[in-house]
PyMOL Python script that loads the backbone (N, CA, C, O; Angstrom):
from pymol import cmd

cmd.read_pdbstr("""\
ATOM      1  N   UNK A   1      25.162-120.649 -34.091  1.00  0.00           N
ATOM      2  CA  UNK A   1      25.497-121.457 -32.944  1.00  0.00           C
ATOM      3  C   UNK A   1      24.396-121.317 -31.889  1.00  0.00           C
ATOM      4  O   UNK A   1      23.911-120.187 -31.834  1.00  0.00           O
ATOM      5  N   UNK A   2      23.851-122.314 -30.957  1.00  0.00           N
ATOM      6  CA  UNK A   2      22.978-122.627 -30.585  1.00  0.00           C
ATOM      7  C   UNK A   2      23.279-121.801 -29.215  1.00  0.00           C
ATOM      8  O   UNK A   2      24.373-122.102 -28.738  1.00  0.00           O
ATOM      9  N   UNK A   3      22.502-120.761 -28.429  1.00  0.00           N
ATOM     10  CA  UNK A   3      23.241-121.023 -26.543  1.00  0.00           C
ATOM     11  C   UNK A   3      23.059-121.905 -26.294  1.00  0.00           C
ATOM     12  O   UNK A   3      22.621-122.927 -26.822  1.00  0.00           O
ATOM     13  N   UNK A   4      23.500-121.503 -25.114  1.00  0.00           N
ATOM     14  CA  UNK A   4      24.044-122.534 -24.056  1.00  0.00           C
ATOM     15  C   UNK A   4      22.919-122.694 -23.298  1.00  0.00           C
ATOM     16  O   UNK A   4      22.760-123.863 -22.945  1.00  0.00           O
ATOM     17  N   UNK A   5      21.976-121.831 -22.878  1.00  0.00           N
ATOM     18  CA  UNK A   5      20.826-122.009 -22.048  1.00  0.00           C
ATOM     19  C   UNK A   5      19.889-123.283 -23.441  1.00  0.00           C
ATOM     20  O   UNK A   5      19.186-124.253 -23.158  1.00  0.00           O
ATOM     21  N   UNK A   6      20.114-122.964 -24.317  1.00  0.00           N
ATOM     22  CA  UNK A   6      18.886-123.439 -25.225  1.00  0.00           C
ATOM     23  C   UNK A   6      19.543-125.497 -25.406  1.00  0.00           C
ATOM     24  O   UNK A   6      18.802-126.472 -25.531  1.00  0.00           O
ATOM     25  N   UNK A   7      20.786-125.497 -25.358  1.00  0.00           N
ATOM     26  CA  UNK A   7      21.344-126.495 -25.317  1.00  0.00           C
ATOM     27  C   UNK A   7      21.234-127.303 -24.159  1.00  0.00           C
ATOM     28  O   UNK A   7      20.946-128.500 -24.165  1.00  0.00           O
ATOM     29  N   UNK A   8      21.526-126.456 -22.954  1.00  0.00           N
ATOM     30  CA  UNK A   8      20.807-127.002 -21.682  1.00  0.00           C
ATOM     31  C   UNK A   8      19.351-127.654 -21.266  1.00  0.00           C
ATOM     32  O   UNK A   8      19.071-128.656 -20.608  1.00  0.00           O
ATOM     33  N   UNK A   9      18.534-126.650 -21.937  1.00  0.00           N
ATOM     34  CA  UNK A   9      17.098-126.653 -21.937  1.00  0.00           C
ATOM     35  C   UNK A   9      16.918-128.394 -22.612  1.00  0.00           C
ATOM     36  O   UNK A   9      16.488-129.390 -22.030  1.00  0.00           O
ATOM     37  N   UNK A  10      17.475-128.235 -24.151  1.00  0.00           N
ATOM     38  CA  UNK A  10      16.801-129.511 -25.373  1.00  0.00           C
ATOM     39  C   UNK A  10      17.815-130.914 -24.343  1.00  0.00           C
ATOM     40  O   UNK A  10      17.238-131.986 -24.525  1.00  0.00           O
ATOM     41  N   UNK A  11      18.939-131.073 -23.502  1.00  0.00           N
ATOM     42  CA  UNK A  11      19.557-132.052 -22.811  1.00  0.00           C
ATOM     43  C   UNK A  11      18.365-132.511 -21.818  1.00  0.00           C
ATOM     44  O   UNK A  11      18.060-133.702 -21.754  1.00  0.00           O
ATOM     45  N   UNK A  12      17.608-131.394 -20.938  1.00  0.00           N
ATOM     46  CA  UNK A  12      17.171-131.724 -20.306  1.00  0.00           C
ATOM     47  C   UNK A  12      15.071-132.501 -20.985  1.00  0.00           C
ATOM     48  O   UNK A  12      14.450-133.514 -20.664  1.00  0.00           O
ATOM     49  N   UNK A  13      14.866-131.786 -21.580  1.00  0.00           N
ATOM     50  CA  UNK A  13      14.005-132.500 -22.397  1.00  0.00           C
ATOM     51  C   UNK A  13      14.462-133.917 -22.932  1.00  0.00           C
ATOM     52  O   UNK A  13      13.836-134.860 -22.448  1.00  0.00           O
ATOM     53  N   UNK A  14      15.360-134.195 -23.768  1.00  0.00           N
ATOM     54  CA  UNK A  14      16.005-135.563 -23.677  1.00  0.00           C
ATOM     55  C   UNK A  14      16.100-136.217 -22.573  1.00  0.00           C
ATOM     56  O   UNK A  14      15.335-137.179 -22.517  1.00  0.00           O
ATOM     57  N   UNK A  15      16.987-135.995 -21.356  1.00  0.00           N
ATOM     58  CA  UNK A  15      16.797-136.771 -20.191  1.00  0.00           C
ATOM     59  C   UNK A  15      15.346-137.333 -20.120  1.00  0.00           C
ATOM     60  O   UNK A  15      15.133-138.545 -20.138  1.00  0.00           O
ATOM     61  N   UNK A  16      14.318-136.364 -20.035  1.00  0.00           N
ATOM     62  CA  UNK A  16      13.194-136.499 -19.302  1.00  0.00           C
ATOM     63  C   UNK A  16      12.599-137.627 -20.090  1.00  0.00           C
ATOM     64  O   UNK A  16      11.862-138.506 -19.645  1.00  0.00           O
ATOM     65  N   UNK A  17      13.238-137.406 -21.968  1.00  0.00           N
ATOM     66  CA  UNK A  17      12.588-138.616 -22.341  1.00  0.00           C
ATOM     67  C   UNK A  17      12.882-139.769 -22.033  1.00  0.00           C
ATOM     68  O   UNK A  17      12.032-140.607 -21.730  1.00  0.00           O
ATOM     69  N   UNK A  18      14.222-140.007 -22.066  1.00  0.00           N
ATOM     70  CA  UNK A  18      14.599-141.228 -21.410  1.00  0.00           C
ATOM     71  C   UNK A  18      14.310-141.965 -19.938  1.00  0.00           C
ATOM     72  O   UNK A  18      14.467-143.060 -19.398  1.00  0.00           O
ATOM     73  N   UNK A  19      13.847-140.793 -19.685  1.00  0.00           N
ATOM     74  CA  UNK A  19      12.921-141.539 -18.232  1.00  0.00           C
ATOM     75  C   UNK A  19      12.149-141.973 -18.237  1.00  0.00           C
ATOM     76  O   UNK A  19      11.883-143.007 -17.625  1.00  0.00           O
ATOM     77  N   UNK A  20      11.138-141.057 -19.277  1.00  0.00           N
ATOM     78  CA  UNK A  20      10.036-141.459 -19.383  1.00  0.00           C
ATOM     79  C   UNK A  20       9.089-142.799 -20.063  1.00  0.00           C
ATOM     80  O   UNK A  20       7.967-143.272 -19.878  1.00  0.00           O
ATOM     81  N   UNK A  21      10.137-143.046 -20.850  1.00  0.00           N
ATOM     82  CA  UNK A  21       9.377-144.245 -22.022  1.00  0.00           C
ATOM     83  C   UNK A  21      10.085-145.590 -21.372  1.00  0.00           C
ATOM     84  O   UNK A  21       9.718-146.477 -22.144  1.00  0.00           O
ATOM     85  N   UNK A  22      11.044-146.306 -20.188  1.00  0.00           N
ATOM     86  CA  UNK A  22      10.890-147.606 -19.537  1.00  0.00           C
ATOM     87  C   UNK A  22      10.287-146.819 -18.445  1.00  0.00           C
ATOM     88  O   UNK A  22      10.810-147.574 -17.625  1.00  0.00           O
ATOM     89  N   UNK A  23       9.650-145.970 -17.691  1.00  0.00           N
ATOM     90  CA  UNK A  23       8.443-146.142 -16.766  1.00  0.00           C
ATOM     91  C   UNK A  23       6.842-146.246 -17.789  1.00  0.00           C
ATOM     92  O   UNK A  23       5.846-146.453 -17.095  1.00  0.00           O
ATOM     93  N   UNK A  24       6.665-146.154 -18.869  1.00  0.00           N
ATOM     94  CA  UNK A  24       5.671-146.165 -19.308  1.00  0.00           C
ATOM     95  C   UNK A  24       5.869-147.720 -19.576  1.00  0.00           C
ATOM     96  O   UNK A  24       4.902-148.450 -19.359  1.00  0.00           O
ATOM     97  N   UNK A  25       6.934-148.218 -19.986  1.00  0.00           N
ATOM     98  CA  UNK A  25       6.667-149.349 -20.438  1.00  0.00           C
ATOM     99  C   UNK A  25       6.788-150.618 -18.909  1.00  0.00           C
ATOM    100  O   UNK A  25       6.221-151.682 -18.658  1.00  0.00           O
ATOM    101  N   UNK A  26       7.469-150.070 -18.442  1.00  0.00           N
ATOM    102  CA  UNK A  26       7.352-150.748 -16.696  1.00  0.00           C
ATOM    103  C   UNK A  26       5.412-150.901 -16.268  1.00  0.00           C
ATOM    104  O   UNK A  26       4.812-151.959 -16.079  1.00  0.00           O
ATOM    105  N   UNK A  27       4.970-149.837 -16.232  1.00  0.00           N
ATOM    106  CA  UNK A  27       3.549-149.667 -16.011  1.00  0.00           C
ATOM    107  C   UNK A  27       2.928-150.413 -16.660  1.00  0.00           C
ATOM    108  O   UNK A  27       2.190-151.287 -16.205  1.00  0.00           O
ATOM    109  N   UNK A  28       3.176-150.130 -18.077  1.00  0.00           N
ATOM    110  CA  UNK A  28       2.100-151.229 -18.960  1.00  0.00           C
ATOM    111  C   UNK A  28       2.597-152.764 -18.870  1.00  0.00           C
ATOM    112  O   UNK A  28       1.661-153.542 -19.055  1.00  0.00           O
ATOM    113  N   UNK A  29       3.862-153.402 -18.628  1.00  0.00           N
ATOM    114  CA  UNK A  29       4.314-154.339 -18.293  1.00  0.00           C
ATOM    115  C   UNK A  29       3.442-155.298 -17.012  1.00  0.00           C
ATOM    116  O   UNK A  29       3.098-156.480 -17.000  1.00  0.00           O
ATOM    117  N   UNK A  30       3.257-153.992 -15.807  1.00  0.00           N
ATOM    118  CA  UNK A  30       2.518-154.606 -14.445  1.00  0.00           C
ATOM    119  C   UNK A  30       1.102-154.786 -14.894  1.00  0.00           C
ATOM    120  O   UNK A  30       0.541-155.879 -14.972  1.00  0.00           O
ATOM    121  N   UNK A  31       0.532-153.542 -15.203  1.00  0.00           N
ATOM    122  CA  UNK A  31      -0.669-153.906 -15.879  1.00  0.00           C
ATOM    123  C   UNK A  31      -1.177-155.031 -16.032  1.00  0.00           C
ATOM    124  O   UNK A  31      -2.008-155.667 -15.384  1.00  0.00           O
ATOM    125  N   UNK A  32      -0.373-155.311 -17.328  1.00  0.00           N
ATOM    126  CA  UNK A  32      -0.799-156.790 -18.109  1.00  0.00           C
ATOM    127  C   UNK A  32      -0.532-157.861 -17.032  1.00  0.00           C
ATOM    128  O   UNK A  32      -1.433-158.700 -17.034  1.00  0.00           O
ATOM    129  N   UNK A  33       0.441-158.098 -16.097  1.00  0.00           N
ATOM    130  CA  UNK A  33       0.855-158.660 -15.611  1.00  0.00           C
ATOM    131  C   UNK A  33      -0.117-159.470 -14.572  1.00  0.00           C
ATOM    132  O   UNK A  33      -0.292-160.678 -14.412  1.00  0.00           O
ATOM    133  N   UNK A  34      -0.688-158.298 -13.918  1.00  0.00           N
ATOM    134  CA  UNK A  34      -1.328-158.519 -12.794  1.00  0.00           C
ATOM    135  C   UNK A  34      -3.496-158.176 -13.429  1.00  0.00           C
ATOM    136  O   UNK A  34      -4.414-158.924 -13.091  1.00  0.00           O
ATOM    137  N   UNK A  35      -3.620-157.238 -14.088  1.00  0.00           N
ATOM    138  CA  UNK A  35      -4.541-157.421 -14.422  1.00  0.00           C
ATOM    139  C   UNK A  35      -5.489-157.913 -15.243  1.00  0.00           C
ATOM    140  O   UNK A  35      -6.708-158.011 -15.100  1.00  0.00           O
ATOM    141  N   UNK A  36      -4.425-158.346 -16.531  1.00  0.00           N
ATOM    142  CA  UNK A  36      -4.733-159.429 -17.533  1.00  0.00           C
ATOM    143  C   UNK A  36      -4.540-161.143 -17.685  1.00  0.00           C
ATOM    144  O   UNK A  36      -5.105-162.058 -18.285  1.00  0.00           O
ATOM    145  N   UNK A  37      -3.237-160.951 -16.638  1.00  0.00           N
ATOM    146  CA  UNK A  37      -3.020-162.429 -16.316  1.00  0.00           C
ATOM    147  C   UNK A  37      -2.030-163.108 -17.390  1.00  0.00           C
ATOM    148  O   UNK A  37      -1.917-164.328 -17.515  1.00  0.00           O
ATOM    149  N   UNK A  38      -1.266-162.063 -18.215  1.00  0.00           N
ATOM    150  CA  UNK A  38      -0.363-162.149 -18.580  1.00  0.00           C
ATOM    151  C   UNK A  38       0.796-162.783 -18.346  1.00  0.00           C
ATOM    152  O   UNK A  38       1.100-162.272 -17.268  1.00  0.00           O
ATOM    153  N   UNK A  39       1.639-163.523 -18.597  1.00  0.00           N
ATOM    154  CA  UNK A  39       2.762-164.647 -18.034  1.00  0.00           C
ATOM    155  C   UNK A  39       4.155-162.813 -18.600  1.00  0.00           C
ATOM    156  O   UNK A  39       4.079-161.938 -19.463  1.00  0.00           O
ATOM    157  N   UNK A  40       5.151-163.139 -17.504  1.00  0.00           N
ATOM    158  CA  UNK A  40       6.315-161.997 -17.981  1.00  0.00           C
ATOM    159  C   UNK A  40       6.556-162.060 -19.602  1.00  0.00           C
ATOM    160  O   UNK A  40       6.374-161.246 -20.507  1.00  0.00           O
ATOM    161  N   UNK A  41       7.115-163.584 -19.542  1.00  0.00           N
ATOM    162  CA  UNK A  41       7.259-163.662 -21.116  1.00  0.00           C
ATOM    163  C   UNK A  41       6.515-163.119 -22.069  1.00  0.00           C
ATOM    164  O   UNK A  41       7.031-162.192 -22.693  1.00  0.00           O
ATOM    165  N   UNK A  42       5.570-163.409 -22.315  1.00  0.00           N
ATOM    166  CA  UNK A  42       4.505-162.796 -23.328  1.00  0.00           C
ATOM    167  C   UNK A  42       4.776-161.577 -22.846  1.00  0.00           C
ATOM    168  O   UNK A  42       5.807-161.668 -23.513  1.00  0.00           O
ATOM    169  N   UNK A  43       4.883-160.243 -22.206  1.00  0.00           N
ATOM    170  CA  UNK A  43       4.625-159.106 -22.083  1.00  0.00           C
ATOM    171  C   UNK A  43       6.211-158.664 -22.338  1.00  0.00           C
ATOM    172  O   UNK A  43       6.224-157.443 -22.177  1.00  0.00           O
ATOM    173  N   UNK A  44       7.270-159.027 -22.596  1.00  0.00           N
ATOM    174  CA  UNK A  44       8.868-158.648 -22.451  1.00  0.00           C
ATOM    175  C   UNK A  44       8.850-158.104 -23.722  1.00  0.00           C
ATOM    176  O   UNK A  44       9.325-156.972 -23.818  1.00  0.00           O
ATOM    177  N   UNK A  45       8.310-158.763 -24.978  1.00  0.00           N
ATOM    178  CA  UNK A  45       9.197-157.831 -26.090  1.00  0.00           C
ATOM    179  C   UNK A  45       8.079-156.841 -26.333  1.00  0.00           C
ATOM    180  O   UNK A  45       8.460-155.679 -26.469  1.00  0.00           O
ATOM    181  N   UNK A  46       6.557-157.098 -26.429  1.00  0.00           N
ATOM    182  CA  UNK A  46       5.939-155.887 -26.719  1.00  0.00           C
ATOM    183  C   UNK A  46       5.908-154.455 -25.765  1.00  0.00           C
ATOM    184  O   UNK A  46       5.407-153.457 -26.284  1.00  0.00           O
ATOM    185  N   UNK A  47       6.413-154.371 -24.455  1.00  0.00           N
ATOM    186  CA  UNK A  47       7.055-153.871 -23.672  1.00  0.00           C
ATOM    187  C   UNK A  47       7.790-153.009 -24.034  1.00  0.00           C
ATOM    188  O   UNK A  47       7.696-151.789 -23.904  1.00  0.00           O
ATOM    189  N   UNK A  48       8.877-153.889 -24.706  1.00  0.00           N
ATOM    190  CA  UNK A  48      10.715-152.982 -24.952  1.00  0.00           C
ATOM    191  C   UNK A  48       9.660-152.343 -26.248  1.00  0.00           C
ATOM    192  O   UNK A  48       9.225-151.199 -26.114  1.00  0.00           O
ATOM    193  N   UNK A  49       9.319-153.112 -27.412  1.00  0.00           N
ATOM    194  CA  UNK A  49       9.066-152.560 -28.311  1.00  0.00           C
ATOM    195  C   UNK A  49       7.959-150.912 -28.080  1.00  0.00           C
ATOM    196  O   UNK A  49       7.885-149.942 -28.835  1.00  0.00           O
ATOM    197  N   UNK A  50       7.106-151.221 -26.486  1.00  0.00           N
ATOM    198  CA  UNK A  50       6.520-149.911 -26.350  1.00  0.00           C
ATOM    199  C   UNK A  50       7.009-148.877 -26.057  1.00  0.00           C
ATOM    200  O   UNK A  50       6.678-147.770 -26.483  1.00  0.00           O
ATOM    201  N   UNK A  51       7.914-149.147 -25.241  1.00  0.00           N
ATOM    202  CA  UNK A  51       9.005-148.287 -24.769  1.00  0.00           C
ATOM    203  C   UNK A  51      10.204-146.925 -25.567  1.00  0.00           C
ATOM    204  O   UNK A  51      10.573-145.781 -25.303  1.00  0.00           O
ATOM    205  N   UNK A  52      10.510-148.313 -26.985  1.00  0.00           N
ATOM    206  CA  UNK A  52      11.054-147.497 -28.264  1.00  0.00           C
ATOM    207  C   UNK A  52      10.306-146.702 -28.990  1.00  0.00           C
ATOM    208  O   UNK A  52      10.622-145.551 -29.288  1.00  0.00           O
ATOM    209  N   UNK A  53       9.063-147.379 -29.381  1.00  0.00           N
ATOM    210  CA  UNK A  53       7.934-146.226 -30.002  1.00  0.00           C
ATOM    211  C   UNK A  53       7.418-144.904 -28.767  1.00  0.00           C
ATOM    212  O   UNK A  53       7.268-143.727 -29.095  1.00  0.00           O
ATOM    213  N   UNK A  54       7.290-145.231 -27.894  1.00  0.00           N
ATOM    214  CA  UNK A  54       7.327-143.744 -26.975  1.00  0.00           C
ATOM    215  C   UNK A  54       8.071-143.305 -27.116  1.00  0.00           C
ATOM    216  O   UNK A  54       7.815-142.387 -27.895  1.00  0.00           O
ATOM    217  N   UNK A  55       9.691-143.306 -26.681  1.00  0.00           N
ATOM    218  CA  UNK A  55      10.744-142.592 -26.766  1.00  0.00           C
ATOM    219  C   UNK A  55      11.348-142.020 -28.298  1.00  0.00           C
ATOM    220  O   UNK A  55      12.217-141.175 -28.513  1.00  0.00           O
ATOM    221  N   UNK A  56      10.699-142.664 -29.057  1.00  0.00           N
ATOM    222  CA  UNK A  56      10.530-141.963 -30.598  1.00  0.00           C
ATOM    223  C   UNK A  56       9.809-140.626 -30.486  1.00  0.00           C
ATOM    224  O   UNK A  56      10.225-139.467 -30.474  1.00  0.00           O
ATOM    225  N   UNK A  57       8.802-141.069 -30.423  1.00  0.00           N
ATOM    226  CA  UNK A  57       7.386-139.504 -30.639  1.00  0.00           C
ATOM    227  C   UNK A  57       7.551-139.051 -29.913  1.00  0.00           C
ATOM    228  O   UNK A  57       7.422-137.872 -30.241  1.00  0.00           O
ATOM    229  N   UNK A  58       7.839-139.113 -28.772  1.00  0.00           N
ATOM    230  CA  UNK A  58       8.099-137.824 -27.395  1.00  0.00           C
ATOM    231  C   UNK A  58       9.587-137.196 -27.906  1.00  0.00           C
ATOM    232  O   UNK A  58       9.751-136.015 -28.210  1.00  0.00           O
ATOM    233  N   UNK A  59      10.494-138.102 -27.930  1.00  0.00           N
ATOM    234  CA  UNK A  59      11.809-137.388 -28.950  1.00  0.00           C
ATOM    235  C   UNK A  59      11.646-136.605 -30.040  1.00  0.00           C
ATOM    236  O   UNK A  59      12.169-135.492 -30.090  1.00  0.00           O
ATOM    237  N   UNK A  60      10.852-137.132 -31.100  1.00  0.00           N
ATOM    238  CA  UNK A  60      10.654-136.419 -32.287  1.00  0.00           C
ATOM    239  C   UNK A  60       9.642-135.188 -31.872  1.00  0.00           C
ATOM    240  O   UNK A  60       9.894-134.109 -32.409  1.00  0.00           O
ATOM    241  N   UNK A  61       8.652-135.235 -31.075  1.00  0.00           N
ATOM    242  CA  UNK A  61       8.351-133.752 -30.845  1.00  0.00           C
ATOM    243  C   UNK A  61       8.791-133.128 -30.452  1.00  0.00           C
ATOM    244  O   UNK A  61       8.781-132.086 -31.108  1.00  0.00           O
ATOM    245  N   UNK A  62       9.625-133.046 -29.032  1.00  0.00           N
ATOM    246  CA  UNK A  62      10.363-132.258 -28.812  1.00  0.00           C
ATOM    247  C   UNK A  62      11.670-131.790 -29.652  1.00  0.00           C
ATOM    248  O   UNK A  62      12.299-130.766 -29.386  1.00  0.00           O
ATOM    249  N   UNK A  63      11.970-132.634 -30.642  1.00  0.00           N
ATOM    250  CA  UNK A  63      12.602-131.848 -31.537  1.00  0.00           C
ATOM    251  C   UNK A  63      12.109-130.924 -32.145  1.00  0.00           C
ATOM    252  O   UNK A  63      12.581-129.800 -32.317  1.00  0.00           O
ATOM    253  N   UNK A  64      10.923-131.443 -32.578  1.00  0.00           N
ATOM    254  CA  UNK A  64      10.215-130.805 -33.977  1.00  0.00           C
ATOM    255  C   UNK A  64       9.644-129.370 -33.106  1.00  0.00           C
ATOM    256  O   UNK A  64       9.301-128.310 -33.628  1.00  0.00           O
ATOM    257  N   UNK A  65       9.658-129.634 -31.938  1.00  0.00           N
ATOM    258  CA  UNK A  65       9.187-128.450 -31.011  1.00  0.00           C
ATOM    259  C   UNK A  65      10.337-126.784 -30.686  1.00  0.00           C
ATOM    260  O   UNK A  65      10.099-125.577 -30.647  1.00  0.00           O
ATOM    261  N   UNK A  66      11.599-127.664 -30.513  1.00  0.00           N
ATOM    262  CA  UNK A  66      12.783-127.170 -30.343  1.00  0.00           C
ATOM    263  C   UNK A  66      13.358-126.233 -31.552  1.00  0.00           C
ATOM    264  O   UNK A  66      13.845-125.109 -31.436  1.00  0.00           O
ATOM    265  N   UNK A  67      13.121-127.194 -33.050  1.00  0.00           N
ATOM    266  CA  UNK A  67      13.749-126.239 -33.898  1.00  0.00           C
ATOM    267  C   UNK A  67      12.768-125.676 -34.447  1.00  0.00           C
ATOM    268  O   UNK A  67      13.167-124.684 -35.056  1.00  0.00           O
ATOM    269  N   UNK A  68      11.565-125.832 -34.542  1.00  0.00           N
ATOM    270  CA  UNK A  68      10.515-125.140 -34.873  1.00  0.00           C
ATOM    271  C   UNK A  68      10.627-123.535 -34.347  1.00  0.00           C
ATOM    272  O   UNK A  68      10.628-122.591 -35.138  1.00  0.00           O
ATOM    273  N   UNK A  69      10.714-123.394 -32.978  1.00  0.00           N
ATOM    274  CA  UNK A  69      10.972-122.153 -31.939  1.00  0.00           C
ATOM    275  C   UNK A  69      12.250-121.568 -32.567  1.00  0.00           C
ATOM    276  O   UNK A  69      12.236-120.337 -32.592  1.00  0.00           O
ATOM    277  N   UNK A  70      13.212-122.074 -33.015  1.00  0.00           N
ATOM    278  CA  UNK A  70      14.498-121.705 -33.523  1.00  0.00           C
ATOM    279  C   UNK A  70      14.692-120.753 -34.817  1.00  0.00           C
ATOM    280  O   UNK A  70      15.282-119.688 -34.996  1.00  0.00           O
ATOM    281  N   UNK A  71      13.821-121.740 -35.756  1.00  0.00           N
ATOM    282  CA  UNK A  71      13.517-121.069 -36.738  1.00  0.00           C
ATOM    283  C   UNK A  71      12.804-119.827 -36.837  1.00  0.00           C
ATOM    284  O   UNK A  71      13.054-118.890 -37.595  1.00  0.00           O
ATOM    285  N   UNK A  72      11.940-119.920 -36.033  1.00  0.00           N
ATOM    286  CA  UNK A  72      10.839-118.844 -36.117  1.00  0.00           C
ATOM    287  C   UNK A  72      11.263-117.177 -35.853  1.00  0.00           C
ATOM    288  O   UNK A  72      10.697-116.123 -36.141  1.00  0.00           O
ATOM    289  N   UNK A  73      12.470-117.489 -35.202  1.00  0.00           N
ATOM    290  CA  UNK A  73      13.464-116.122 -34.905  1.00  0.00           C
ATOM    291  C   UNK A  73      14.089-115.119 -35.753  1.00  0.00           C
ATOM    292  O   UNK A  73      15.154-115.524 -36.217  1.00  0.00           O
ATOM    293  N   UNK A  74      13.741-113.841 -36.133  1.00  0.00           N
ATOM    294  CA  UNK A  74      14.306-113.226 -36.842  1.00  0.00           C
ATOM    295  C   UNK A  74      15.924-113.271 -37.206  1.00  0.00           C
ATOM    296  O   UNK A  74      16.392-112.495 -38.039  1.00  0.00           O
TER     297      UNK A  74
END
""", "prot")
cmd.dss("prot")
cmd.show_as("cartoon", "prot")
cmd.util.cbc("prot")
cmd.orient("prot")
């Protein structure tokens, strides 16, 4: 069984991902927007779609980070 500090810890790594991947994709959204000359439309689904592939690999490492440390414990 996992603690409770360590359960706390991997929630709050999750949160952070979920913050993190629609401000990355918000950013790259304005970007294009304003410095490429991009119309919203054209920039809406490759956007969401950037957003899911961040919040993948930042998720999946911090997993792979989390039980990696877990395992490694006598």
């Amino acid at each position: 069984m996992m603690d409770r500090r360590q359960v706390d810890a991997f929630a709050f790594m999750i949160a952070v991902t979920c913050f993190t991947a629609p401000m990355a994709a918000a950013m790259l959204g304005y970007i294009a927007h304003y410095n490429f000359g991009l119309s919203r439309l054209e920039i809406r689904i490759p956007a969401v779609v950037g957003a899911v592939i961040i919040a993948i690999v930042i998720a999946t490492l911090v997993a792979i980070d989390f039980f990696c440390r877990r395992l490694r414990k006598p």
